[in-house]
C-alpha positions as protocol buffer text, in pm:
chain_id: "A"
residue {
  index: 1
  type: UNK
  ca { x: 0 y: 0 z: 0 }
}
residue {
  index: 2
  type: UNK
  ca { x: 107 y: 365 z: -100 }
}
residue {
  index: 3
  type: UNK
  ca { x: 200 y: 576 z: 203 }
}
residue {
  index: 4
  type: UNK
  ca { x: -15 y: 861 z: 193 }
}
residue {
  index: 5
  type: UNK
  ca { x: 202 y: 1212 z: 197 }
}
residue {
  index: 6
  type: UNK
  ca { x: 277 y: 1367 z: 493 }
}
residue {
  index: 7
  type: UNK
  ca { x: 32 y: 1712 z: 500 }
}
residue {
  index: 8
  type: UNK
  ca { x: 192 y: 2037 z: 613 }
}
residue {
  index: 9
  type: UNK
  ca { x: 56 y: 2373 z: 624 }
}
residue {
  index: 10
  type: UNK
  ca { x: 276 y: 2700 z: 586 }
}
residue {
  index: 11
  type: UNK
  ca { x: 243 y: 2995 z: 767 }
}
residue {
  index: 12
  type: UNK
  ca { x: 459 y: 3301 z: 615 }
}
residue {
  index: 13
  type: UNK
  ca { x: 340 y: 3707 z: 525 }
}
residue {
  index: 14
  type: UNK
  ca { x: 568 y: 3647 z: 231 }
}
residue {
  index: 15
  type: UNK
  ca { x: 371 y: 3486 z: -63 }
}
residue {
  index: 16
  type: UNK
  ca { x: 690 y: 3446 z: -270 }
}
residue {
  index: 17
  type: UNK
  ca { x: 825 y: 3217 z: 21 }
}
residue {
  index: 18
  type: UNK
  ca { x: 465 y: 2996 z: 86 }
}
residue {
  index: 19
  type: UNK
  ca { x: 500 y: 2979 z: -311 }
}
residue {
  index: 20
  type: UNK
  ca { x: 860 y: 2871 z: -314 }
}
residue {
  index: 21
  type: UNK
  ca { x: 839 y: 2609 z: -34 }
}
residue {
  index: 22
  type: UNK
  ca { x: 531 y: 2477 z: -130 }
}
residue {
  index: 23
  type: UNK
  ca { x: 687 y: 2393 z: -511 }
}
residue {
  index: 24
  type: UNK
  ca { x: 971 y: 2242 z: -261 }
}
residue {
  index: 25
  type: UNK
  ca { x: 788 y: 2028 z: -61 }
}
residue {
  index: 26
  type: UNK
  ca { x: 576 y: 1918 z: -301 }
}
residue {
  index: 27
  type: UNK
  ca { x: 762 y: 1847 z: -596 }
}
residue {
  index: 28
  type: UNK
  ca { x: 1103 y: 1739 z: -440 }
}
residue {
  index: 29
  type: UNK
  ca { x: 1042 y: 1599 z: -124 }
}
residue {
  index: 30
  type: UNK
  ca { x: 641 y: 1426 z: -191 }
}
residue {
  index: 31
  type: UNK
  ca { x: 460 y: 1599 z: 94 }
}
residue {
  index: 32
  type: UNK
  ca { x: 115 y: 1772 z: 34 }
}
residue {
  index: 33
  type: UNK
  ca { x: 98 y: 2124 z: 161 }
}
residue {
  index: 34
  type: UNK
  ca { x: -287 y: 2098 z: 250 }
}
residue {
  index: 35
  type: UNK
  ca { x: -327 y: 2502 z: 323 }
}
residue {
  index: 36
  type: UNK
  ca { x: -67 y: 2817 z: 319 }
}
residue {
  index: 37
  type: UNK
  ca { x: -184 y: 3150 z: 394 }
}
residue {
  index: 38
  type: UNK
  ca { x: 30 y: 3458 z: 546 }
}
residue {
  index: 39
  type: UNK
  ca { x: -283 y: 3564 z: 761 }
}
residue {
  index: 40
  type: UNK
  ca { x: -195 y: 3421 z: 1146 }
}
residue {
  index: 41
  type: UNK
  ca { x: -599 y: 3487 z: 1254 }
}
residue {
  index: 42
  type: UNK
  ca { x: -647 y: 3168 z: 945 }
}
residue {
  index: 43
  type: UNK
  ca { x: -460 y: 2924 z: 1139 }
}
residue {
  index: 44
  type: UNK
  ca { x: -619 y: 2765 z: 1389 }
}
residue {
  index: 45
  type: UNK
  ca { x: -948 y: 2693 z: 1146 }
}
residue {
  index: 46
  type: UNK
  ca { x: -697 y: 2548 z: 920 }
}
residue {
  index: 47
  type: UNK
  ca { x: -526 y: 2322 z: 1146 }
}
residue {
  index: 48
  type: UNK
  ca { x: -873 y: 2174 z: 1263 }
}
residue {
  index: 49
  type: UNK
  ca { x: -949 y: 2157 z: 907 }
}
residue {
  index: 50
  type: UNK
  ca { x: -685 y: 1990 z: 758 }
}
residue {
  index: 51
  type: UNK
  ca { x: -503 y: 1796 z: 1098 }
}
residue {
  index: 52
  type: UNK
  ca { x: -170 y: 1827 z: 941 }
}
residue {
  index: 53
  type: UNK
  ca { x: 166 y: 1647 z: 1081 }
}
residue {
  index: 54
  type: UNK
  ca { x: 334 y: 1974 z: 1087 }
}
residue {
  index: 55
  type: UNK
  ca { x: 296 y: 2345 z: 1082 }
}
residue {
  index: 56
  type: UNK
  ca { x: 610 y: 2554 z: 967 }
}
residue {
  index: 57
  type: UNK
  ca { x: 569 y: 2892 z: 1094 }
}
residue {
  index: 58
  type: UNK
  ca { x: 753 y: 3213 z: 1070 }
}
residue {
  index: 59
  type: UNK
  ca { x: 867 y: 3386 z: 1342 }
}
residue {
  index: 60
  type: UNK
  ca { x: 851 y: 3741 z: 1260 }
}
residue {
  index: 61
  type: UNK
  ca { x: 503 y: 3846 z: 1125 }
}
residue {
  index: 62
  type: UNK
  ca { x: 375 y: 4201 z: 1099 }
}
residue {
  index: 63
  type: UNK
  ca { x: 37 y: 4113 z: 1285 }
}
residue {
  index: 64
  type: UNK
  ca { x: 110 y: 3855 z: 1517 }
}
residue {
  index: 65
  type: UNK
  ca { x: 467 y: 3676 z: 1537 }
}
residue {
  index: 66
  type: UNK
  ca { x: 507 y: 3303 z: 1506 }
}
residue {
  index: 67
  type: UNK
  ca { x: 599 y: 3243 z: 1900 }
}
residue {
  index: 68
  type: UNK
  ca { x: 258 y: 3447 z: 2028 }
}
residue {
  index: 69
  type: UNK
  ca { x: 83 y: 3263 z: 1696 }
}
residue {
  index: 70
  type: UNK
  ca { x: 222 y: 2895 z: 1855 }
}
residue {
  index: 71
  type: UNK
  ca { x: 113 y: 2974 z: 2199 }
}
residue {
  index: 72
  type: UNK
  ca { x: -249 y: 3050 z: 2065 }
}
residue {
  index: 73
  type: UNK
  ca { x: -231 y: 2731 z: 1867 }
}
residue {
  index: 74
  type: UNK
  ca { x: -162 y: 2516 z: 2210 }
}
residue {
  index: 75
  type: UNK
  ca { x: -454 y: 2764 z: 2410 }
}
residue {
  index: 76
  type: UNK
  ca { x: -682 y: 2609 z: 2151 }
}
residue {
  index: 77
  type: UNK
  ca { x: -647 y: 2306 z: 2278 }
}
residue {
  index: 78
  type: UNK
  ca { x: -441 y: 2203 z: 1936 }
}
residue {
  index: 79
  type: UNK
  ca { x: -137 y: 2022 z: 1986 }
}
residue {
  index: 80
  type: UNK
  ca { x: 17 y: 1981 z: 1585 }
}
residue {
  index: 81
  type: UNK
  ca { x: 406 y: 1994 z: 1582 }
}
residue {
  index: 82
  type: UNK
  ca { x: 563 y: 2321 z: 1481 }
}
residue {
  index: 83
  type: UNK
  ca { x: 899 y: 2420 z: 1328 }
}
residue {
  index: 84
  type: UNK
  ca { x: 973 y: 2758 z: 1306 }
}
residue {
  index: 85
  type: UNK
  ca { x: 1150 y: 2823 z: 983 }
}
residue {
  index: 86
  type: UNK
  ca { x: 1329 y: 3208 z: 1005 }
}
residue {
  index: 87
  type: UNK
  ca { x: 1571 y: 3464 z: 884 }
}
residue {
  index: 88
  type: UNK
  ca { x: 1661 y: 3510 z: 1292 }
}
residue {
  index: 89
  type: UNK
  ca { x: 1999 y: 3322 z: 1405 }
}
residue {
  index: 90
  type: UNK
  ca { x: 1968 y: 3455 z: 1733 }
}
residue {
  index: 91
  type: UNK
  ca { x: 2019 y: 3257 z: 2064 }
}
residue {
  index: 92
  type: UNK
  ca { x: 1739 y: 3422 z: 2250 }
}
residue {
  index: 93
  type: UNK
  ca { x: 1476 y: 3341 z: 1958 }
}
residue {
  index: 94
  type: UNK
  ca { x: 1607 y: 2992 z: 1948 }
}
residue {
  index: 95
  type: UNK
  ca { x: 1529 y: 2963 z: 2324 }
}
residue {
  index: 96
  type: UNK
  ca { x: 1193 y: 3108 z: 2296 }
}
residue {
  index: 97
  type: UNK
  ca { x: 1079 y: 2896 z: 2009 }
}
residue {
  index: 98
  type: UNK
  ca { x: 1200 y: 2553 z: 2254 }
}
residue {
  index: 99
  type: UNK
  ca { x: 1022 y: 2759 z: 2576 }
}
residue {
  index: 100
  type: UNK
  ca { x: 712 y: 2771 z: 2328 }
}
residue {
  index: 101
  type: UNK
  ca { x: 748 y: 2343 z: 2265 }
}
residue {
  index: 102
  type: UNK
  ca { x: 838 y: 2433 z: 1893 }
}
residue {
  index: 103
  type: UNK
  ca { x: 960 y: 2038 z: 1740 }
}
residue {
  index: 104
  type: UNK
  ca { x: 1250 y: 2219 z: 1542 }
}
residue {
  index: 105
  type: UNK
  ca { x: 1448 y: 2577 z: 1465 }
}
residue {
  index: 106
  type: UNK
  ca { x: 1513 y: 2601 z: 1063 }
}
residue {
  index: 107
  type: UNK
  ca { x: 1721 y: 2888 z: 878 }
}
residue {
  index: 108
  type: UNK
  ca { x: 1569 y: 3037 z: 581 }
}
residue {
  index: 109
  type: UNK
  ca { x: 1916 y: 3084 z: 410 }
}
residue {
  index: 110
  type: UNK
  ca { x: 1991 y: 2684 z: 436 }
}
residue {
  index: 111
  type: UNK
  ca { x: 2031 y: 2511 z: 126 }
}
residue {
  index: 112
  type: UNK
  ca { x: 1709 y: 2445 z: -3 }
}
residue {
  index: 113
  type: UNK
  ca { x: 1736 y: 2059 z: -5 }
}
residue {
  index: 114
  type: UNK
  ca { x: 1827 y: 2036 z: 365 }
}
residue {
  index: 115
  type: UNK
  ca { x: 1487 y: 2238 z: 467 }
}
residue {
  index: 116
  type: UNK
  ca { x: 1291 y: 1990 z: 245 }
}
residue {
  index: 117
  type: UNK
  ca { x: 1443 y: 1727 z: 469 }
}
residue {
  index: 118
  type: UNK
  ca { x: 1455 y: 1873 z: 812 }
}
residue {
  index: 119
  type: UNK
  ca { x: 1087 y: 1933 z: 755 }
}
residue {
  index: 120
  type: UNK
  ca { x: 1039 y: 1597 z: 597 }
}
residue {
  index: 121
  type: UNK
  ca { x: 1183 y: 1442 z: 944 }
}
residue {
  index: 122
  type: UNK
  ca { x: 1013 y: 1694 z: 1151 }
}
residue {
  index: 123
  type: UNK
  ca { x: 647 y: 1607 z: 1033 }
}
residue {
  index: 124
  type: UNK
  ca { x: 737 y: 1193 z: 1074 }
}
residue {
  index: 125
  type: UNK
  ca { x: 845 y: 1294 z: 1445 }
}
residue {
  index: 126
  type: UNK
  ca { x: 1189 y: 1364 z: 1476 }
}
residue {
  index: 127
  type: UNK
  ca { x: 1378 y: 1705 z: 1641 }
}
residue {
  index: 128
  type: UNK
  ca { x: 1534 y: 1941 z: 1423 }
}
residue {
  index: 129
  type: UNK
  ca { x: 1746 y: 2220 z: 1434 }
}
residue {
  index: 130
  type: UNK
  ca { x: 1969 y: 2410 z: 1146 }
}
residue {
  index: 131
  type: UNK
  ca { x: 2323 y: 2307 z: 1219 }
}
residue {
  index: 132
  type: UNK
  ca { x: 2364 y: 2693 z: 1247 }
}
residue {
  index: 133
  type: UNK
  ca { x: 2230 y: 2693 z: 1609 }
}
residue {
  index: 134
  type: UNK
  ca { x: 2292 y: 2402 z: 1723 }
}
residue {
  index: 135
  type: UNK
  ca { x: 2629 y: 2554 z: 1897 }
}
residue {
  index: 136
  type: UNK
  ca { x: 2370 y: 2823 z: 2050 }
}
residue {
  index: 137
  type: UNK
  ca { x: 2167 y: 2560 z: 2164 }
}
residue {
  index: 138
  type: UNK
  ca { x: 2448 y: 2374 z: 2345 }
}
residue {
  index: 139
  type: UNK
  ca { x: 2522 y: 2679 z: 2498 }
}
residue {
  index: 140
  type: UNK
  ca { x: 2178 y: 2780 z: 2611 }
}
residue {
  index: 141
  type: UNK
  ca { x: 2188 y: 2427 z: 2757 }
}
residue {
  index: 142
  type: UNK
  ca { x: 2563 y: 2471 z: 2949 }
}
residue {
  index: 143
  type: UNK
  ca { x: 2504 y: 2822 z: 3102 }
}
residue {
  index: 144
  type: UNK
  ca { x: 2494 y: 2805 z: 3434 }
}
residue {
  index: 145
  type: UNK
  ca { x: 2485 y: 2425 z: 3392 }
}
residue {
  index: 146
  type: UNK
  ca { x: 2823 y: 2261 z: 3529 }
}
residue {
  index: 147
  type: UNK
  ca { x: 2871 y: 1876 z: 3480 }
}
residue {
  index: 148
  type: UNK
  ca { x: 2791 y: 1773 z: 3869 }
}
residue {
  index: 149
  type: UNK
  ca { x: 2462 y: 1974 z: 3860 }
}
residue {
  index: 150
  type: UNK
  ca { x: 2363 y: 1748 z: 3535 }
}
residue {
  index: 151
  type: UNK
  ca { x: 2474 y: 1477 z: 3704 }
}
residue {
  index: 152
  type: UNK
  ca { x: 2263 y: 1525 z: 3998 }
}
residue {
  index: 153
  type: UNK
  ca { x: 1959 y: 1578 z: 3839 }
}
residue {
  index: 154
  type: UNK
  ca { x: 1962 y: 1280 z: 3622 }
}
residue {
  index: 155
  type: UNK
  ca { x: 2034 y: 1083 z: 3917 }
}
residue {
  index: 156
  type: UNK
  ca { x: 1643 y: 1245 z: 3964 }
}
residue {
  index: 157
  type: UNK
  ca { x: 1519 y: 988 z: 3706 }
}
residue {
  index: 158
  type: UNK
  ca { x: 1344 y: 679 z: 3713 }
}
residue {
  index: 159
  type: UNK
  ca { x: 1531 y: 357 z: 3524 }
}
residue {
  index: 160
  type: UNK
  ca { x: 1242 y: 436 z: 3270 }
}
residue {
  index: 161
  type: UNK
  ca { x: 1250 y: 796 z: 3252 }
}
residue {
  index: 162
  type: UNK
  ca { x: 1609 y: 698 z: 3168 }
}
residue {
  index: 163
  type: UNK
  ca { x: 1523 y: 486 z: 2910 }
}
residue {
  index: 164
  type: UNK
  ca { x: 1265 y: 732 z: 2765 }
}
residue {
  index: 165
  type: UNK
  ca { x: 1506 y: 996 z: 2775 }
}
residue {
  index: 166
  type: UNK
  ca { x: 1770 y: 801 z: 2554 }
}
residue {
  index: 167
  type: UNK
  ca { x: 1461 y: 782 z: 2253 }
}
residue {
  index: 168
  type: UNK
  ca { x: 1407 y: 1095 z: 2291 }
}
residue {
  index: 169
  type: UNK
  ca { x: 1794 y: 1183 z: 2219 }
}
residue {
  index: 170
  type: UNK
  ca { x: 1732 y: 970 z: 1871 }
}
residue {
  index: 171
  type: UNK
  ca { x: 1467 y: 1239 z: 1846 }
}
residue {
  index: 172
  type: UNK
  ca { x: 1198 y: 949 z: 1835 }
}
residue {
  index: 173
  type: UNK
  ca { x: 777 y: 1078 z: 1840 }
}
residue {
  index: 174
  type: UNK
  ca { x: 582 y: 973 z: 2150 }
}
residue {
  index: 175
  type: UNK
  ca { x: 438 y: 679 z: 1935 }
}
residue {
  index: 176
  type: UNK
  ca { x: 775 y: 533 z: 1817 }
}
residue {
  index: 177
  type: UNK
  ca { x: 895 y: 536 z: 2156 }
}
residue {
  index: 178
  type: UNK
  ca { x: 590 y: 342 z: 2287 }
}
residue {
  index: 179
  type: UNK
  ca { x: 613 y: 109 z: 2052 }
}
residue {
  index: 180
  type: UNK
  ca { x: 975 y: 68 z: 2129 }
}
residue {
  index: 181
  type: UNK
  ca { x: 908 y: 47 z: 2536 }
}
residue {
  index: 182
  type: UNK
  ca { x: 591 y: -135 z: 2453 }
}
residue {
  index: 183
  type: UNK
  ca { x: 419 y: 83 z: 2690 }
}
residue {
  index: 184
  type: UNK
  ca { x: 156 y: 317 z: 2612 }
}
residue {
  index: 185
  type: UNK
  ca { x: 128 y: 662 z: 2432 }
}
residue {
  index: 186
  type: UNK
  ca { x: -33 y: 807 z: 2717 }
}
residue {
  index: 187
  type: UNK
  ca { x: 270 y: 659 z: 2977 }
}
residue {
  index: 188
  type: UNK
  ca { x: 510 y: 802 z: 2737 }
}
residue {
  index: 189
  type: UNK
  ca { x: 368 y: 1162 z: 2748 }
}
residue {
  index: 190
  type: UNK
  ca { x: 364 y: 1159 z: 3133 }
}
residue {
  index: 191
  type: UNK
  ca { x: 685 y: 1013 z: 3135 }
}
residue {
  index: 192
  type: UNK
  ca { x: 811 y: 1310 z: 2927 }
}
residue {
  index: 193
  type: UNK
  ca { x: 686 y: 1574 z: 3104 }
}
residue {
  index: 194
  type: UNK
  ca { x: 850 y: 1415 z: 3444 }
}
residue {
  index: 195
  type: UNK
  ca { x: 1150 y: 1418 z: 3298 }
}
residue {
  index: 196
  type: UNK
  ca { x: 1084 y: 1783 z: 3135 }
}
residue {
  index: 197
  type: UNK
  ca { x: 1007 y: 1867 z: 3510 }
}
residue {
  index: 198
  type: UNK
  ca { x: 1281 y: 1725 z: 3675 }
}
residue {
  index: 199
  type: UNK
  ca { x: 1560 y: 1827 z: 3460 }
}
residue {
  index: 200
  type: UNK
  ca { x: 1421 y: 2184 z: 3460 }
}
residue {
  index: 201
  type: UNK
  ca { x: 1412 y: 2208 z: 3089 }
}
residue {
  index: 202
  type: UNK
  ca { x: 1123 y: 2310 z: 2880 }
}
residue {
  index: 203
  type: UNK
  ca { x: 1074 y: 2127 z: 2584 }
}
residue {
  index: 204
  type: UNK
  ca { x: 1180 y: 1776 z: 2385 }
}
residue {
  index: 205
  type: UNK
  ca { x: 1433 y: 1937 z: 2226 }
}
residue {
  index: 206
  type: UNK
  ca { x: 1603 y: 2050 z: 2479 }
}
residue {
  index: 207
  type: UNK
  ca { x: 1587 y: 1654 z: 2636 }
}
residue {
  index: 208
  type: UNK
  ca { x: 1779 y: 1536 z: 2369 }
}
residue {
  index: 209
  type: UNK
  ca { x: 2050 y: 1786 z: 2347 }
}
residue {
  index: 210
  type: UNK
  ca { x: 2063 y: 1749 z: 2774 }
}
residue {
  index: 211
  type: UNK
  ca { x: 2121 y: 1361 z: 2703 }
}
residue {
  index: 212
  type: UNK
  ca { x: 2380 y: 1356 z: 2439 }
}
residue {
  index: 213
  type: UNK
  ca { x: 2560 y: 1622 z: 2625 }
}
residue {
  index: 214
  type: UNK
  ca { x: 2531 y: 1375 z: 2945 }
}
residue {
  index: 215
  type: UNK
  ca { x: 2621 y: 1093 z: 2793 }
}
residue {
  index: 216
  type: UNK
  ca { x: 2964 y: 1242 z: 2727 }
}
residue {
  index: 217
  type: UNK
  ca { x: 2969 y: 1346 z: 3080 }
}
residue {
  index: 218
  type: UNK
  ca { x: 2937 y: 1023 z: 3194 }
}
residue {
  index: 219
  type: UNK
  ca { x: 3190 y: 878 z: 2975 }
}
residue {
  index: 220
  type: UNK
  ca { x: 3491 y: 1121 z: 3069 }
}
């Protein structure tokens, strides 16, 4: 049986940009944008309408930017993966977009090929981030952060918050991982917000950069 293409909806005030990345996705990379539009007040309608695996937003809108847009999104009780794709390379926005739960931090100036398959890996579940930031996001992720505090806190987790936290450093979905654990999806989101809770960070990105960065901790 044909796998049906992954549906994505665009959110950008520029039209030449929705244009351009919809001929991308589409033609080069198989996935159906169901709905573009550069009007954020469209959005939410949309993503009841269409249920899409992924929304790619901008971040800096005239009439309401992406990060308040994403944050109205999850008050409507709507929880569809975003990925901010920007012009902005700053530290700050990259920490606000992970704050907000945002799935992955794209570049607009990245080779067009690589967008087509960070988003293409986004919408099927997996964290991404343009290899641009992800030095910031180490960083965000070190400061104030020294290797015995890490160590302390994931001494904090459960044998299977340990185990969920290693998936989620393979940037695995919530239903990959319970397939994996053979748990359910349900256990897997409470297990994930635990370990969001008592590692003090704030979204799954930020998990998976915390346990590749401990894993190398543990092995010095």
């Amino acid at each position: 049986m044909t796998e049906a293409p992954l549906k994505i909806v665009l959110v950008d005030d520029h039209s030449l940009c929705r244009n351009g990345l919809t001929d991308l996705l589409q033609q080069r990379g198989g996935m159906q944008v169901a709905a573009s539009t550069g009007d954020p007040t469209l959005v939410v309608d949309m993503l009841r309408e269409h249920a899409p695996s992924l929304v790619v937003l901008d971040l800096r809108m005239p009439t309401t930017d992406g990060l308040t847009l994403l944050r109205q999104i999850r008050a409507e009780g709507l929880d569809t993966p975003a990925l901010f794709l920007t012009m902005s390379d700053s530290q700050d926005d990259l920490a606000a977009a992970l704050r907000a739960g945002a799935r992955g931090y794209l570049l607009k100036d990245m080779e067009p090929e690589d967008v087509v398959v960070a988003i293409d890996r986004a919408a099927r579940g997996e964290i991404t981030v343009a290899p641009a930031m992800t030095a910031k996001l180490a960083q965000l992720l070190r400061s104030g952060d020294k290797a015995s505090d890490r160590r302390d806190l994931l001494a904090t987790l459960t044998a299977r918050e340990r185990e969920v936290l290693e998936h989620l450093a393979r940037g695995e979905s919530n239903k990959i991982i319970a397939r994996a654990l053979d748990i359910s999806h349900d256990t897997v989101k409470l297990h994930v917000r635990h370990i969001l809770a008592k590692l003090n960070l704030s979204s799954r990105v930020e998990a998976a950069v915390f346990a590749v960065e401990a894993r190398a901790i543990e092995a010095r």
